[in-house]
VEXDREN-2710 file (C-alpha; in Angstrom, 1 decimal):
% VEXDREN-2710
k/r/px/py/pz
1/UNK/74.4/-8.7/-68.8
2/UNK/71.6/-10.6/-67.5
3/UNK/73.9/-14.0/-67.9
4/UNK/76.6/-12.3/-66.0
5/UNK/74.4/-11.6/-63.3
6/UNK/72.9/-14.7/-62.8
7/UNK/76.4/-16.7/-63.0
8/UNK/77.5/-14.3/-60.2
9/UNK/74.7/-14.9/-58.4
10/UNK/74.7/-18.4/-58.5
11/UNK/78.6/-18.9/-57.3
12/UNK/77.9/-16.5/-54.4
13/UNK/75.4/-19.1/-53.4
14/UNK/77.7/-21.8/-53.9
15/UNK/80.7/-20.1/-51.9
16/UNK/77.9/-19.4/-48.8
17/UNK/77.1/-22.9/-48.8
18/UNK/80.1/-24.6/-49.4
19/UNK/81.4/-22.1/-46.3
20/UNK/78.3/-22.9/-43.9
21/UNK/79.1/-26.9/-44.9
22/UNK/82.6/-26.3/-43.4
23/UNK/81.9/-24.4/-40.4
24/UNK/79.5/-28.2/-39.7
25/UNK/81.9/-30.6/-40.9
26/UNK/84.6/-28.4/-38.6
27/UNK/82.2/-28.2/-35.5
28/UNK/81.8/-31.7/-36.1
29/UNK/85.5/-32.6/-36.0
30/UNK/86.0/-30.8/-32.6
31/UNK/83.1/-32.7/-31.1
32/UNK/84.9/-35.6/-32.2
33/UNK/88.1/-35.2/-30.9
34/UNK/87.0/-33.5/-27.9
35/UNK/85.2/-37.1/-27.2
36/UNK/88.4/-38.7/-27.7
37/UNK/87.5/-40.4/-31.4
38/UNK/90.5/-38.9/-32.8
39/UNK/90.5/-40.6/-36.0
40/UNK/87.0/-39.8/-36.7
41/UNK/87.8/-36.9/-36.3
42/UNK/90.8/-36.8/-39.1
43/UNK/88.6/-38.3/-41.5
44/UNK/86.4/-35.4/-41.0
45/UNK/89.0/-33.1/-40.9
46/UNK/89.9/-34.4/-44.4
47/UNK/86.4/-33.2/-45.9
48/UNK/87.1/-29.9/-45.7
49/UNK/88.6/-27.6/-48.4
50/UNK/88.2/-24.4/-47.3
51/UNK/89.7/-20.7/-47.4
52/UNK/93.1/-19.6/-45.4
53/UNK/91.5/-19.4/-41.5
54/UNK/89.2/-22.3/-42.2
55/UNK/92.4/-24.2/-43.2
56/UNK/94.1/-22.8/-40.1
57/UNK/92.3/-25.0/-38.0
58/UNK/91.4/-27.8/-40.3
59/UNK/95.6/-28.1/-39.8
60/UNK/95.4/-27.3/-35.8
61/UNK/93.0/-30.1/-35.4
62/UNK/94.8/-32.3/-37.3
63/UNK/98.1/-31.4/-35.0
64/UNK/96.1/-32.3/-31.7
65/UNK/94.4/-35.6/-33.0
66/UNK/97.7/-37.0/-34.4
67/UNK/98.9/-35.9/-30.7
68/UNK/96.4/-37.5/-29.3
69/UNK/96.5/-40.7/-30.9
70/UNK/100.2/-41.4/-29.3
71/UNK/98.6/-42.4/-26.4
72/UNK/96.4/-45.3/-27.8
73/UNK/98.0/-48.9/-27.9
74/UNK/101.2/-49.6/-25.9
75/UNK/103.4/-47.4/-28.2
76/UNK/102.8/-45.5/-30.9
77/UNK/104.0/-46.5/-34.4
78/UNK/107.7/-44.3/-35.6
79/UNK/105.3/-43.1/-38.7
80/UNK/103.4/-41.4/-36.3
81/UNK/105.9/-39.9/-34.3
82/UNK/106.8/-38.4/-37.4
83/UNK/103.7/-37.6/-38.6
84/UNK/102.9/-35.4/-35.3
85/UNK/106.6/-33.7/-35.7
86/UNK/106.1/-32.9/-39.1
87/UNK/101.9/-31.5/-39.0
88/UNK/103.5/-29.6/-36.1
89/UNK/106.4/-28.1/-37.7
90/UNK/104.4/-27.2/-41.2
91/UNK/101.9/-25.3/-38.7
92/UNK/104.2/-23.3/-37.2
93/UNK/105.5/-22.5/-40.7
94/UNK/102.1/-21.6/-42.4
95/UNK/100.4/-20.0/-39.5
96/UNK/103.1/-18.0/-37.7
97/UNK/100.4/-15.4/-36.0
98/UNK/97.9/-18.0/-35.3
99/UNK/96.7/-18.1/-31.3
100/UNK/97.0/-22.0/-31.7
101/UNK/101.2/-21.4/-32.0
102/UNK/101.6/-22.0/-28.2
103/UNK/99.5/-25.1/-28.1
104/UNK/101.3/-26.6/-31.3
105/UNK/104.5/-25.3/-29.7
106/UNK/104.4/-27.0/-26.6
107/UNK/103.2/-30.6/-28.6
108/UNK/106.4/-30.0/-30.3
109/UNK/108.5/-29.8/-27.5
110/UNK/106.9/-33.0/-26.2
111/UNK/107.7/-34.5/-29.3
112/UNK/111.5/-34.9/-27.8
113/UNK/110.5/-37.0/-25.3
114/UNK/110.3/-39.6/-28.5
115/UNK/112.9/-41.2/-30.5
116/UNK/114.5/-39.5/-33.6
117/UNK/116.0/-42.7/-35.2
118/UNK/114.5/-46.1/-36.5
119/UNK/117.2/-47.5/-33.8
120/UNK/116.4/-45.4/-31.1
121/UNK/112.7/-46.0/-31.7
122/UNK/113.3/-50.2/-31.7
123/UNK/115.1/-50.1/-28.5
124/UNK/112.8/-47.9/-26.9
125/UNK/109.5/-49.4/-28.1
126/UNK/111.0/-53.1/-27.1
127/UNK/111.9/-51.6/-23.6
128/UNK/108.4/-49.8/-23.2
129/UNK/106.8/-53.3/-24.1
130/UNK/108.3/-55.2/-22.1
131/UNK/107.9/-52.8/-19.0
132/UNK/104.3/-52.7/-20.2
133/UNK/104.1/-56.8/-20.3
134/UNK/106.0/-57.0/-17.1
135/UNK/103.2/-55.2/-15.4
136/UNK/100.5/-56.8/-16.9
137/UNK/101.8/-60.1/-15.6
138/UNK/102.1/-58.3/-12.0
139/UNK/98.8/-57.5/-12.4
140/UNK/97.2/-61.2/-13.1
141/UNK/99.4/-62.3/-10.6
142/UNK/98.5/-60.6/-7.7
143/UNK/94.7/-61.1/-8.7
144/UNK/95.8/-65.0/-8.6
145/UNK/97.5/-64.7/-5.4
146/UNK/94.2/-62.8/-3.5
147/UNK/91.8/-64.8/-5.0
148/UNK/93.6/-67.8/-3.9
149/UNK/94.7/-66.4/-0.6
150/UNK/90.6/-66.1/0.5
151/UNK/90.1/-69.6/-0.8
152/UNK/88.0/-68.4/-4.2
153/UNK/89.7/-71.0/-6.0
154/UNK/87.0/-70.7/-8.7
155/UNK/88.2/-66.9/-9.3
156/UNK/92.1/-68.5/-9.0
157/UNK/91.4/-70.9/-12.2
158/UNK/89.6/-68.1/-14.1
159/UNK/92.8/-65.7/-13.4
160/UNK/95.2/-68.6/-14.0
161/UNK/92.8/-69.1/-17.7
162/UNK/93.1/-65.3/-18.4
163/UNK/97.0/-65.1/-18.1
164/UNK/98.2/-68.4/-20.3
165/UNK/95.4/-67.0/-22.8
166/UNK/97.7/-63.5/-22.7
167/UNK/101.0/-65.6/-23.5
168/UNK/102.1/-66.0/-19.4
169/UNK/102.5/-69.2/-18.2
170/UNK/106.2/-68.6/-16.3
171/UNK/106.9/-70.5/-13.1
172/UNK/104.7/-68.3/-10.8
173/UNK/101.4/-68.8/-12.7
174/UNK/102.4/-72.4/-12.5
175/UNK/102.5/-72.6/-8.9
176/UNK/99.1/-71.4/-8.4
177/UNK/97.8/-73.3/-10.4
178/UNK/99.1/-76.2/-8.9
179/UNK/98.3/-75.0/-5.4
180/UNK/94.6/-74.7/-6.3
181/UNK/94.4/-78.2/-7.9
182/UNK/95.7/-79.5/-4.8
183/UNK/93.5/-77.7/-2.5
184/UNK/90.2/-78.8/-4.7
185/UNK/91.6/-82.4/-5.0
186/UNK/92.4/-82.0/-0.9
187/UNK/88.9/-80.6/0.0
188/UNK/87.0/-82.4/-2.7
189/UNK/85.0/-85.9/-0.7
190/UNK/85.4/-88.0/-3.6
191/UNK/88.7/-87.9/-4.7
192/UNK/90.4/-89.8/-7.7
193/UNK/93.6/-91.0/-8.7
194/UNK/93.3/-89.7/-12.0
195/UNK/93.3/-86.3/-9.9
196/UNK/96.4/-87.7/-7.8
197/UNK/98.2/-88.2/-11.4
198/UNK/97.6/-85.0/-12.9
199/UNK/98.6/-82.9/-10.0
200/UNK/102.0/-85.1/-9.3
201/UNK/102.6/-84.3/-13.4
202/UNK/102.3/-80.7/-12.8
203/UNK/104.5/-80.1/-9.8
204/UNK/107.2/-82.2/-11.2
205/UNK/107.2/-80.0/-14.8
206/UNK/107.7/-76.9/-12.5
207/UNK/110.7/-78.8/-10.5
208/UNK/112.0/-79.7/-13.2
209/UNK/111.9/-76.7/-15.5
210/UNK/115.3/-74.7/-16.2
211/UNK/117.0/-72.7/-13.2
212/UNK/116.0/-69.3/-14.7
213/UNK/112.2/-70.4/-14.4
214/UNK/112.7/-72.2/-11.0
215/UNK/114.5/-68.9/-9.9
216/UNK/111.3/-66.9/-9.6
217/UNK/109.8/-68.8/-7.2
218/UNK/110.6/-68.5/-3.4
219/UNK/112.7/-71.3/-1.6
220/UNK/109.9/-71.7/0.6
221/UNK/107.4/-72.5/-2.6
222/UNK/109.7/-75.0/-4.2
223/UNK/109.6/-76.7/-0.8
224/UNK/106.0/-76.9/-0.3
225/UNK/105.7/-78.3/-4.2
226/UNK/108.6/-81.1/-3.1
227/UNK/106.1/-81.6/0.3
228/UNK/102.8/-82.4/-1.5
229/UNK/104.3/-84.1/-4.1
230/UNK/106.1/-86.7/-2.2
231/UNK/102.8/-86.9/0.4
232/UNK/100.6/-88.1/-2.8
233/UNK/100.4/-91.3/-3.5
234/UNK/102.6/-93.4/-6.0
235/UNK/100.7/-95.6/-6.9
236/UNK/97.2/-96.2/-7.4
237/UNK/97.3/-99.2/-4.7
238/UNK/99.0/-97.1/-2.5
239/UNK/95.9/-94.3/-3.4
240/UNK/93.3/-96.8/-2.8
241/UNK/95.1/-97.7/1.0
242/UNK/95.4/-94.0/2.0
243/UNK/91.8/-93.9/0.8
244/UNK/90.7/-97.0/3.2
245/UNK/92.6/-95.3/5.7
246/UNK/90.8/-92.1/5.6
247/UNK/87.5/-93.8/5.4
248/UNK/88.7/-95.4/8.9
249/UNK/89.6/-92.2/10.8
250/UNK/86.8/-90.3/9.1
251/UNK/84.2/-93.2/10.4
252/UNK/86.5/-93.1/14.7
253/UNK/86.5/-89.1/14.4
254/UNK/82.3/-89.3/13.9
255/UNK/81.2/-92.2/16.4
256/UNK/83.9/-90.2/18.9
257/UNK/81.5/-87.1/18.5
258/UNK/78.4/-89.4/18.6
259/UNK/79.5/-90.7/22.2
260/UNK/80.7/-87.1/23.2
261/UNK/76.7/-86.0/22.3
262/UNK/75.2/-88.8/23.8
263/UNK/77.7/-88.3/27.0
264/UNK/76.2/-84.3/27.0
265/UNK/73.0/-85.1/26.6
266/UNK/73.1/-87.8/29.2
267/UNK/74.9/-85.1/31.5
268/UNK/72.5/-82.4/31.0
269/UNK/69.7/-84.9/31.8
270/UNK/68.3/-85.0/28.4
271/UNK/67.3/-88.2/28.7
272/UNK/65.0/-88.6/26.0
273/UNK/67.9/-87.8/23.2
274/UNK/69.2/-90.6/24.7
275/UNK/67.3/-93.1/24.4
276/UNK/66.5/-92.2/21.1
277/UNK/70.1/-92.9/20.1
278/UNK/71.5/-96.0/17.9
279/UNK/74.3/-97.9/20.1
280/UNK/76.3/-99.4/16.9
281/UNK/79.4/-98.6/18.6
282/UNK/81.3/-101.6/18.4
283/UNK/80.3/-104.7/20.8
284/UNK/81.8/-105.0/24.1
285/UNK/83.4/-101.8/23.0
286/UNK/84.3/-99.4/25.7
287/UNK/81.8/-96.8/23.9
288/UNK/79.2/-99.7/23.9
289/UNK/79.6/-100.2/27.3
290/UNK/79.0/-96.7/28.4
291/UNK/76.5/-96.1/26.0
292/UNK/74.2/-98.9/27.1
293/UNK/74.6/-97.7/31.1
294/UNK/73.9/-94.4/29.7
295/UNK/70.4/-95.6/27.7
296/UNK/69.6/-97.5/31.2
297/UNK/69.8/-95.2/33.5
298/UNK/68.2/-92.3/31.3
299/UNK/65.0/-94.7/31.2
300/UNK/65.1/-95.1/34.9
301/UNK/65.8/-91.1/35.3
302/UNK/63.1/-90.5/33.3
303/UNK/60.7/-93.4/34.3
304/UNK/61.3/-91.2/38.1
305/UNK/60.6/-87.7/36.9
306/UNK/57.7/-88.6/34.9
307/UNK/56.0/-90.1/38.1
308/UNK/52.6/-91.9/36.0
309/UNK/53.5/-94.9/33.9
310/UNK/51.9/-97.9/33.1
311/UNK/52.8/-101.6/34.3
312/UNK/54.2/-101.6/31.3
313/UNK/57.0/-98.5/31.3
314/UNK/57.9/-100.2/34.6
315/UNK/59.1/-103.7/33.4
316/UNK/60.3/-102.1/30.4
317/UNK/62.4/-99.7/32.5
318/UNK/63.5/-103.2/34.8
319/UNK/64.6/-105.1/31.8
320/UNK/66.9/-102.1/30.2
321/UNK/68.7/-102.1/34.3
322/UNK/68.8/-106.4/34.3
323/UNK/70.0/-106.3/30.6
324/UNK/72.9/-103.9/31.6
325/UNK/73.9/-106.4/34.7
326/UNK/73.5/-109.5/32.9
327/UNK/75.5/-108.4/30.1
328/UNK/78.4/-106.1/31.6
329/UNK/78.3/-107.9/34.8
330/UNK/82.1/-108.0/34.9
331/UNK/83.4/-104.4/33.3
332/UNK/82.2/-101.3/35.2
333/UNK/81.9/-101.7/39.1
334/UNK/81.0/-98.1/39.5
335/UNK/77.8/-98.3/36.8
336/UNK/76.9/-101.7/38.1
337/UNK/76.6/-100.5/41.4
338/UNK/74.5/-97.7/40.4
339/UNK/71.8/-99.7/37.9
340/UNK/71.4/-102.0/41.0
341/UNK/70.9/-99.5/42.9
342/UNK/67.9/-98.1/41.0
343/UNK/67.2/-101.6/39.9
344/UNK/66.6/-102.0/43.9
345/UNK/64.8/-99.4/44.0
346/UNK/62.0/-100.4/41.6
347/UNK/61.8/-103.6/43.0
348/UNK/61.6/-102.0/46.6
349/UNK/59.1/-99.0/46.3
350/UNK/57.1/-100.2/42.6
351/UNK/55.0/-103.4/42.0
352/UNK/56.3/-106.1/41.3
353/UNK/53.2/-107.8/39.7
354/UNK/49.9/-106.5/37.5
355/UNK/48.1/-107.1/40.0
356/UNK/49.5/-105.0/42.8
357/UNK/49.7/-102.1/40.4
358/UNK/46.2/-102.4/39.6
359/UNK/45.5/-102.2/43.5
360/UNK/47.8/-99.6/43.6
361/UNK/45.8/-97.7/40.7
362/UNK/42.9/-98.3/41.9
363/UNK/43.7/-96.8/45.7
364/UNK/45.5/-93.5/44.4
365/UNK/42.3/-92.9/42.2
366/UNK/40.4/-93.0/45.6
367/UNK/43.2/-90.4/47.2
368/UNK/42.7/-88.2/44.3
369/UNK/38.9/-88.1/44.1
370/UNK/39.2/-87.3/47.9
371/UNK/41.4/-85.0/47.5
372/UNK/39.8/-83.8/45.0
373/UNK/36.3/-83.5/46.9
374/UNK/38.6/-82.1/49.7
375/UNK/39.6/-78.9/47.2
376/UNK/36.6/-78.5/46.1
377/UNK/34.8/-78.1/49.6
378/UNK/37.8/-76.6/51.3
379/UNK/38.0/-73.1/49.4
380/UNK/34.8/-70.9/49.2
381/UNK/34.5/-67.7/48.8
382/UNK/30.2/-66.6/49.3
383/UNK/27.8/-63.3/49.6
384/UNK/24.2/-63.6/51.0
385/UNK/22.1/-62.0/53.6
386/UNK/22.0/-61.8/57.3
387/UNK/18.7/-60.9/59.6
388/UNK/18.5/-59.0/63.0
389/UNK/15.6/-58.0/65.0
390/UNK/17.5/-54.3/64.9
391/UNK/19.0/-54.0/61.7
392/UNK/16.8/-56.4/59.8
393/UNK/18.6/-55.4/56.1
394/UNK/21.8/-57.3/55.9
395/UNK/24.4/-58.2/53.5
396/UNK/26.9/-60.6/54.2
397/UNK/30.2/-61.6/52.6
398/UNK/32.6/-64.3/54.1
399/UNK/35.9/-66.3/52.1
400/UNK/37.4/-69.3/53.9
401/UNK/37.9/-72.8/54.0
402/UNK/41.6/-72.3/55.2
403/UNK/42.4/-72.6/59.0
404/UNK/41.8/-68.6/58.8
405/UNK/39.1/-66.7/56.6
406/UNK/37.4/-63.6/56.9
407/UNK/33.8/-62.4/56.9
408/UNK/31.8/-58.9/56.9
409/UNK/28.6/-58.7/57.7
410/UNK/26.6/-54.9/56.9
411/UNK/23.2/-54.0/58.4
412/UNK/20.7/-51.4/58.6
413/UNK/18.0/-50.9/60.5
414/UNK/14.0/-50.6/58.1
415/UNK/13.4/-46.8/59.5
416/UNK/14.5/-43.7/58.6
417/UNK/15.4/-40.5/60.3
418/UNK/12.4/-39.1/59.6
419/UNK/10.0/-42.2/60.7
420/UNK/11.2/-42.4/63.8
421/UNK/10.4/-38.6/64.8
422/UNK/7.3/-39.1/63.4
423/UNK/6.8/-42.5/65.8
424/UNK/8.2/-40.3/68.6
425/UNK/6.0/-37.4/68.4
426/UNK/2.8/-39.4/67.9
427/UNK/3.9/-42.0/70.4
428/UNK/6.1/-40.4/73.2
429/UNK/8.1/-43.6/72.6
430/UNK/10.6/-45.2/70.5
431/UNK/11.1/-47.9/67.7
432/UNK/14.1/-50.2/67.8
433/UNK/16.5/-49.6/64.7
434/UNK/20.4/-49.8/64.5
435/UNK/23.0/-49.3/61.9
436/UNK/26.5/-51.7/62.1
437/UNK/29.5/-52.4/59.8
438/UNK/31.0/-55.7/61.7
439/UNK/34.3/-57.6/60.1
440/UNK/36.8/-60.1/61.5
441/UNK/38.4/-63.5/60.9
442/UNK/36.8/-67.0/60.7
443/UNK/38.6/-70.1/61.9
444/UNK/37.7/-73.6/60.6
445/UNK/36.8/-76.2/63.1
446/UNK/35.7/-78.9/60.6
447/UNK/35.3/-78.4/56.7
448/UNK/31.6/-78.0/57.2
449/UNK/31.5/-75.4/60.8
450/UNK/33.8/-71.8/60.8
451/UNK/33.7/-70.1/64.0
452/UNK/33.0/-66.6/63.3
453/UNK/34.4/-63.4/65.5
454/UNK/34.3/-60.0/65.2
455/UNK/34.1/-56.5/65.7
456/UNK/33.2/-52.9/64.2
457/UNK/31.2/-49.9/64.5
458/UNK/27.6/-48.7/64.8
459/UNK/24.9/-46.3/65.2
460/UNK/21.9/-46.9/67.3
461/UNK/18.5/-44.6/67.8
462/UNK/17.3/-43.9/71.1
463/UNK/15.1/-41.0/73.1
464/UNK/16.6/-38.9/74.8
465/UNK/15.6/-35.8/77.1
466/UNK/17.9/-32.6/78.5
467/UNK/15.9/-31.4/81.5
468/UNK/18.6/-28.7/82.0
469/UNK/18.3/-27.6/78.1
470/UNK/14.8/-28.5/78.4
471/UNK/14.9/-30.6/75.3
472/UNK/13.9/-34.3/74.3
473/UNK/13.2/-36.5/71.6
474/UNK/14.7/-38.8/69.0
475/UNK/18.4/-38.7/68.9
476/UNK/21.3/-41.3/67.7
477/UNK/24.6/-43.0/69.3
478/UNK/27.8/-44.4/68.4
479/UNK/29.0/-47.5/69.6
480/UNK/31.7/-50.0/68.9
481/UNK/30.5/-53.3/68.2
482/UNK/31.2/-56.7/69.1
483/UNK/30.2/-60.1/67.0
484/UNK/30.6/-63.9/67.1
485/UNK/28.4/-66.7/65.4
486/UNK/28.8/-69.8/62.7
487/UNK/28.9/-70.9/59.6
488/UNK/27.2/-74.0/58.9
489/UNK/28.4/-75.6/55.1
490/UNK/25.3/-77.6/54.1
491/UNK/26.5/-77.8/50.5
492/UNK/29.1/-77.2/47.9
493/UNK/26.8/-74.1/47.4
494/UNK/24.5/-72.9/50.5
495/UNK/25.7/-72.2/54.2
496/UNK/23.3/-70.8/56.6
497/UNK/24.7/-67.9/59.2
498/UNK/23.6/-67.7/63.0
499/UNK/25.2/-65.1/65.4
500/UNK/24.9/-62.5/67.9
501/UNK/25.4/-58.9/68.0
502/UNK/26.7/-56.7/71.0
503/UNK/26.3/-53.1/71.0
504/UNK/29.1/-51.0/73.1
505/UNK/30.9/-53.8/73.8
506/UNK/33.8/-52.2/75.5
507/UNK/31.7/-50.5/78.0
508/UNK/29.7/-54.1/79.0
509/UNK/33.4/-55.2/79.2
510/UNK/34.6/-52.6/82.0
511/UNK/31.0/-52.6/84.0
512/UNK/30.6/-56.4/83.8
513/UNK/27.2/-55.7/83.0
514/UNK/26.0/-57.8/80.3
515/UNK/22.8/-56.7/78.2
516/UNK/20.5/-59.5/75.8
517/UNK/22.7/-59.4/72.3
518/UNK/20.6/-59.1/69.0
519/UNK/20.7/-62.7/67.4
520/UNK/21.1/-63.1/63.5
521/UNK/20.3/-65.3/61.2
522/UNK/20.9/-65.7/57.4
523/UNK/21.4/-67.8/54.3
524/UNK/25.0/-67.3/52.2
525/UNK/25.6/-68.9/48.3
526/UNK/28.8/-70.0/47.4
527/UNK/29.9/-68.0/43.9
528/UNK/33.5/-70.1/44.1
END
């Protein structure tokens, strides 16, 4: 009994783990398949021996992966056709009630839409390929076409490689291919006839290959092959002349742009470009000739606007204008009359030996230092102070040196308010003090006197008595006043101030009655 129990122990254990290894291996196929490797997924499929519902779908996956697989390669094989028609029809047989039946059902309705018979299946599958090839080769081509229409001619020959590598090398490939050999060999500055050769073989295969291959290019493409292949040398003198003449053209196309530079530059007055450039233009060229007035007239130009030189710059600026003369004296009437015009010119208004331009040195170095001591006594600007018996504190500010400067001159008197009631009350009398802003222009009359004139306002102190109010005292006035006095320039840096100040000057004015004016004095410093 104890035997019995233990084998039936034992296979229930077996049975519950051969069951939880299927429901793994089954989870596993549907993972599989759902991530597309269907015949991973078969193989996993085949594992599993399990019970009727485990088998169920064991034979539903199996259904959908042989499905599935259809669509891998260009066409699936006419065993698996079959296989999928009969795995679907023997699961609609076993599993009648399953909730798979629809999706089996509809897979083998699909299953229509392929052939039945080995016949069938050969003409469709040869017609599918072809379809399929026929694209392909759209494909490359048009990627040969683009790349070659932007001028990647790189990308062209790797497109070109990838489609005679895939079996297509028809007429069309061939004519892109010969197109971007041309245009490498036609852009390329070192060109051989080896290159000449190898192009002229290729366009004649493709004008000569069979009508049906010739047919699938354009008109207008056979033409342009025809073009470029008769416009290529025949022969490798031939090669060698169209080479020279090239060379030629190439070397007339740059010295035309070299002259059209130098003719700019000489145009837009940059004369020093011009100079600078090489004349090898050929001699008694045209170019050579206009190039040389060019270089000798930019000296001149610039020998003018740079206005110091040496002896030297001068004669070398004379022999550039003679050189012209002597040697183009018979080609350009226009130009010669223009470099003997400046050449007249230097001789008229320069020196004609080293010793007359060292005079002439030497005397514009006096003009400038005098000039120079002129500027730097002729502009002043100054501050200082200015003494009156009235308003003995002064301060005094004055800018000039032009025909018309200005000047300010503020005073005030020692006392204050207070001292002078004090003074009255112990004196009965009264002490002199005044307060007065004076400004106004100052005109030069020689670089070392200004004549100085103003005018401004005050305040002067005074006693004063009111009978009727029964009041007197110390008391204060208004008054406009007037000014005028000198500046005397001693030095680049002192200038010493004498003038005289008029108090109510309007009202001496209208009574013609003229009182003693307050003289100044003072001492000024230049701070520019």
């Amino acid at each position: 009994m104890k035997y019995l129990l233990t084998l039936f122990l034992m296979g229930l254990v077996s049975f519950c783990f051969a069951q939880a290894t299927n429901d793994e291996l089954l989870a596993q196929a549907k993972a599989q398949m759902d991530n597309g490797l269907y015949e991973e997924s078969i193989n996993t499929l085949n594992k599993i021996h399990g019970k009727t519902k485990t088998k169920e779908f064991v034979d539903y996956f199996k259904t959908v992966n042989y499905f599935k697989l259809l669509d891998n390669g260009d066409y699936p094989s006419f065993e698996l056709i079959n296989k999928v028609r009969s795995q679907a029809a023997l699961f609609l047989k076993n599993y009648s009630k399953s909730r798979n039946q629809g999706d089996v059902k509809r897979i083998l309705e699909k299953m229509d839409e392929y052939p039945k018979t080995q016949q069938s299946y050969d003409d469709t599958k040869n017609r599918i390929l072809q379809e399929k090839k026929t694209e392909r080769q759209q494909t490359l081509l048009t990627a040969i076409r683009k790349s070659y229409e932007v001028q990647d001619y790189a990308q062209s020959l790797a497109a070109i490689k990838v489609a005679k590598e895939s079996g297509y090398d028809e007429s069309p490939v061939q004519f892109y291919n010969f197109m971007v050999k041309y245009k490498l060999y036609d852009h390329s500055p070192s060109q051989t006839y080896h290159e000449v050769e190898s192009i002229v073989a290729l366009g004649n295969a493709i004008l000569s290959s069979d009508h049906n291959s010739l047919a699938k290019l354009s008109t207008a493409e056979v033409e342009k092959i025809k073009n470029i292949v008769a416009g290529l040398p025949k022969s490798l003198d031939e090669f060698r002349k169209k080479e020279e003449d090239k060379r030629t053209a190439a070397y007339a196309l740059a010295m035309q742009r070299k002259f059209d530079a130098i003719s700019d530059s000489y145009n837009a007055q940059e004369y020093g470009k011009v100079i600078s450039a090489t004349n090898d233009f050929p001699d008694r060229s045209r170019d050579n000739q206009k190039v040389s007035y060019f270089q000798a007239m930019s000296r001149y130009q610039l020998f003018k606007r740079e206005g110091n030189y040496s002896f030297s710059d001068l004669l070398t600026v004379k022999s550039a204008l003679e050189g012209y003369i002597t040697k183009f004296n018979e080609e350009d009437l226009t130009s010669k009359i223009e470099v003997s015009a400046a050449l007249g010119d230097l001789h008229k208004n320069y020196p004609t030996s080293q010793y007359a331009y060292d005079v002439m040195v030497k005397r514009e170095e006096k003009k400038e230092l005098a000039a120079l001591r002129r500027a730097r006594r002729k502009l002043f600007t100054n501050i200082g102070y200015e003494y009156g018996k009235l308003a003995p504190i002064g301060l005094r500010f004055e800018t000039g040196g032009a025909f018309v400067g200005f000047f300010a001159t503020l005073r005030y008197g020692l006392k204050s308010d207070n001292q002078l009631d004090s003074y009255y009350l112990s004196t009965r009398s009264s002490q002199p003090n005044k307060t007065e802003l004076i400004v106004g222009p100052n005109f030069k009359v020689v670089d070392w006197l200004l004549l100085n004139i103003g005018a401004g306002y005050g305040v002067y102190s005074h006693l004063f008595r009111d009978d009727y109010a029964d009041r007197e005292g110390h008391g204060k006035t208004g008054y406009i006043g007037g000014y005028g006095g000198v500046t005397l320039r001693l030095s680049r840096y002192v200038n010493i101030i004498g003038g005289a100040s008029m108090m109510a000057i309007d009202k001496q004015f209208s009574s013609k009655k003229f009182t003693q004016p307050e003289f100044t004095g003072g001492i000024t410093f230049n701070i520019r």
